[in-house]
C-alpha positions in Angstrom: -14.5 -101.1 -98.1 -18.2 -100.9 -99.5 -18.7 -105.2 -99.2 -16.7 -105.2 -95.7 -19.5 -102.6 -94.8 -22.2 -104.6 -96.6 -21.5 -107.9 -94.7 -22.0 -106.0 -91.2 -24.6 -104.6 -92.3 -26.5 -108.2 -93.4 -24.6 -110.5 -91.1 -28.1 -112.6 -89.4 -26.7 -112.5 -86.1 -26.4 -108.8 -86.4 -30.0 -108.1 -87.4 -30.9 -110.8 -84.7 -29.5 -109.1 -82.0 -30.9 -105.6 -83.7 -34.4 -107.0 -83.9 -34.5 -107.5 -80.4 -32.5 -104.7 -79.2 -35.6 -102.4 -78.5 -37.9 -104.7 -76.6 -35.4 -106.0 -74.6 -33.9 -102.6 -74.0 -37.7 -101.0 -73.2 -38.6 -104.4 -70.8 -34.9 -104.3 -69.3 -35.6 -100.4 -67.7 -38.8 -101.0 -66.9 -37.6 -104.5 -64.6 -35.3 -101.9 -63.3 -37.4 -99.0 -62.4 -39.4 -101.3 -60.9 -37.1 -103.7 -59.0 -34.4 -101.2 -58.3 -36.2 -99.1 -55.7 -38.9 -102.0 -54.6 -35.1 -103.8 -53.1 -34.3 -100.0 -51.4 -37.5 -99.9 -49.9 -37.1 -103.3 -48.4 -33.9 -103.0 -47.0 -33.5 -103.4 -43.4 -30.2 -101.5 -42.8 -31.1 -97.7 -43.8 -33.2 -95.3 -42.3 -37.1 -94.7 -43.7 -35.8 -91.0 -45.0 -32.9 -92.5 -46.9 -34.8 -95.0 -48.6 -37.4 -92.8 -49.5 -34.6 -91.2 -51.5 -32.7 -93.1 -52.8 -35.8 -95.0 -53.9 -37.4 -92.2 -55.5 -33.8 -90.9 -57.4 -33.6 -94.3 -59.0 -36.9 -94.7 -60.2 -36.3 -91.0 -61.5 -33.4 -92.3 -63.1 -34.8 -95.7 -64.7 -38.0 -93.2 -65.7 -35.7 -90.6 -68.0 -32.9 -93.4 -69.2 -36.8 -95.2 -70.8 -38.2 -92.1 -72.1 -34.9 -90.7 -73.5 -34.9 -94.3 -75.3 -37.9 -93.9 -76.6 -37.4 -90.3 -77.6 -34.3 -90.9 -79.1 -34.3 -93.9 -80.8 -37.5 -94.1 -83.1 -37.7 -90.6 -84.0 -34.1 -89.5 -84.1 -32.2 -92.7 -85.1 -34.5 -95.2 -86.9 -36.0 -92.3 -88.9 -32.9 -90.2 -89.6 -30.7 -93.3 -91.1 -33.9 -94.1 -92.9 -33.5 -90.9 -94.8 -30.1 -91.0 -94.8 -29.6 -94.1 -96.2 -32.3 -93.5 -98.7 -30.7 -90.1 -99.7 -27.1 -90.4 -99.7 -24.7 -91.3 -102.8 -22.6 -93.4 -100.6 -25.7 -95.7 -99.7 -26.7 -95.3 -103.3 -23.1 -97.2 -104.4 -25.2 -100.3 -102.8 -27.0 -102.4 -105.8 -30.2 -103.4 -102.7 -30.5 -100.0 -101.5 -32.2 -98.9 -104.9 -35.3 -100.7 -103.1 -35.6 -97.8 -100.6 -36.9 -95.7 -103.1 -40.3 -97.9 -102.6 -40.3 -97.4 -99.1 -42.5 -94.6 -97.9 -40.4 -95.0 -93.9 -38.5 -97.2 -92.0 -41.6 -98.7 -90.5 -43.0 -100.0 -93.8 -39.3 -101.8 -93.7 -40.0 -103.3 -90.5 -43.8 -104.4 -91.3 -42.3 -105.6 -94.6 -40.2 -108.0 -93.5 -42.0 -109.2 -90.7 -44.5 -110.4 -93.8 -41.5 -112.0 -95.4 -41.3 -114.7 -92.5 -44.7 -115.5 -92.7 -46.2 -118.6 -94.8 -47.4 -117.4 -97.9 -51.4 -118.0 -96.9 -50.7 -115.8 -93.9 -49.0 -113.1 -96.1 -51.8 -113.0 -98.5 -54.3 -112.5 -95.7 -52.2 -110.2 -93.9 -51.8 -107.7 -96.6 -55.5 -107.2 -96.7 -55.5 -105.1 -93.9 -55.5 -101.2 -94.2 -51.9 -101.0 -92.3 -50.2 -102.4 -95.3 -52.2 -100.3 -97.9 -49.8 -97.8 -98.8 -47.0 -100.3 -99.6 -45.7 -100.1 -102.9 -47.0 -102.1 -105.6 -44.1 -104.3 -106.3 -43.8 -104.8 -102.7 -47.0 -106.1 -102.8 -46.8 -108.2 -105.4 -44.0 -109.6 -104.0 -45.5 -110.6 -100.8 -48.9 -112.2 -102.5 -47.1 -114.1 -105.3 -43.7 -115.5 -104.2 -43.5 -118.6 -101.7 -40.2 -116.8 -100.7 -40.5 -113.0 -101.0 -37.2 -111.3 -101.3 -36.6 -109.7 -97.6 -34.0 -107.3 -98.6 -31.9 -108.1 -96.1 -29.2 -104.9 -96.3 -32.1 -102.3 -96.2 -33.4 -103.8 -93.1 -30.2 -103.8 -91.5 -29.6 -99.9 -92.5 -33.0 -99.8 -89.9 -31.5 -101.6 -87.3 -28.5 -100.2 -87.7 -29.8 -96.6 -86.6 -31.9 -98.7 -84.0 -28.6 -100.1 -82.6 -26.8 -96.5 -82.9 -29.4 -94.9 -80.9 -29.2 -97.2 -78.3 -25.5 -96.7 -77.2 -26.0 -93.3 -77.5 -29.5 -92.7 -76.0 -28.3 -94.9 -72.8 -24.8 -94.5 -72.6 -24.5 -90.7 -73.4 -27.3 -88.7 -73.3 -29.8 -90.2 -71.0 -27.0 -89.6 -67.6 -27.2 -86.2 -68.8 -30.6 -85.1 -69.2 -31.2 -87.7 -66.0 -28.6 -85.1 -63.5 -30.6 -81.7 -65.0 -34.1 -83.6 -64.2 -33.4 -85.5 -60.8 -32.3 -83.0 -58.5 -34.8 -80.5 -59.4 -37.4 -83.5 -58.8 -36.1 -84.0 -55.5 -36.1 -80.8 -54.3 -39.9 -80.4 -55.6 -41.0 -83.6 -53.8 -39.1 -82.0 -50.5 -36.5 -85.2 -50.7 -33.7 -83.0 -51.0 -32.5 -79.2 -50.0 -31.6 -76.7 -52.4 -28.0 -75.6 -52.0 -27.2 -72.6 -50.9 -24.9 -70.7 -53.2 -21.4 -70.2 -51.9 -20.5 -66.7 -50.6 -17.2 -65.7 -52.0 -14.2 -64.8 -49.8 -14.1 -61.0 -50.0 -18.0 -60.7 -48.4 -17.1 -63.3 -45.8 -14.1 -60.7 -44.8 -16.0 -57.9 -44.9 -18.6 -59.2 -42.5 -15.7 -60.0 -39.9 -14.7 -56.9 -40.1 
């Protein structure tokens, strides 16, 4: 069970797809809050009031589904499986994870292994720089020394793996959600859309007949 879970979690087309999950996910909704209403507002067949509308509800929508991404997914999910991960005897059962315990966040996992892929010139000039001061030592002396610095390939995919989680749930769950108590209320306050009037139950609408 634990090495089934271990090749997932290091499998290089996994952590490909994972690197690029968030900019493509963050330049994706932004095409679409863009392009989306820009195609309403130019089409021919609906009135000026209806586009307006229905422009103006998708960008709305577009808007929260990016900002519930954003919300969600680096503070909640990157973070959280971070500490998780770094925290939990089941992760612990993992010989590589033991490397977590010189990692101050998930970020410094990120900005570590971005270092990895550099040329070693690049990595010892990179490191100089007050963004990578706080790494740990060993880290360090990984990055300076070796032509090929270990990248610790099943920590890094723990990060992307919260990445990834956050994104199926951040889009697919709870960004409609928060989207439906925001856009109406939007509307109405920008006078593209009436406020229902409440429904008047049976036994008033009999007494006023009689």
């Amino acid at each position: 069970m634990i090495n089934a879970i271990q090749n997932v979690i290091t499998n290089p087309a996994i952590a490909s797809i994972a690197q690029n999950t968030n900019q493509a996910l963050i330049v994706e909704t932004t095409l679409k809050a863009i392009g989306r209403p820009s195609f309403i507002l130019m089409d021919g067949d609906i009135s000026k009031d209806t586009k307006k509308y229905a422009a103006t509800k998708e960008l709305l929508y577009q808007a929260t589904c990016l900002l519930v991404y954003m919300a969600l997914v680096v503070p909640v999910f990157k973070r959280g499986v971070f500490k998780l991960a770094k925290n939990s005897e089941f992760f612990k059962k993992f010989d590589d994870i033991k490397i977590l315990e010189k990692f101050n966040s998930a970020d410094e996992v990120l900005d570590y292994h971005k270092l990895t892929e550099r040329s070693l010139p690049e990595r010892q000039k990179a490191i100089k720089k007050d963004k990578y001061k706080n790494l740990h030592h060993d880290l360090l002396k990984n990055l300076e020394n070796a032509n090929e610095p270990e990248k610790y390939p099943l920590v890094k995919g723990v990060v992307e793996l919260g990445n990834i989680t956050g994104s199926v749930l951040g889009l697919a769950i709870l960004a409609p959600q928060v989207s439906h108590a925001i856009i109406h209320p939007a509307l109405r306050f920008l006078g593209l859309e009436k406020k229902r009037e409440p429904e008047i139950k049976s036994e008033n609408k009999l007494d006023t007949q009689v």
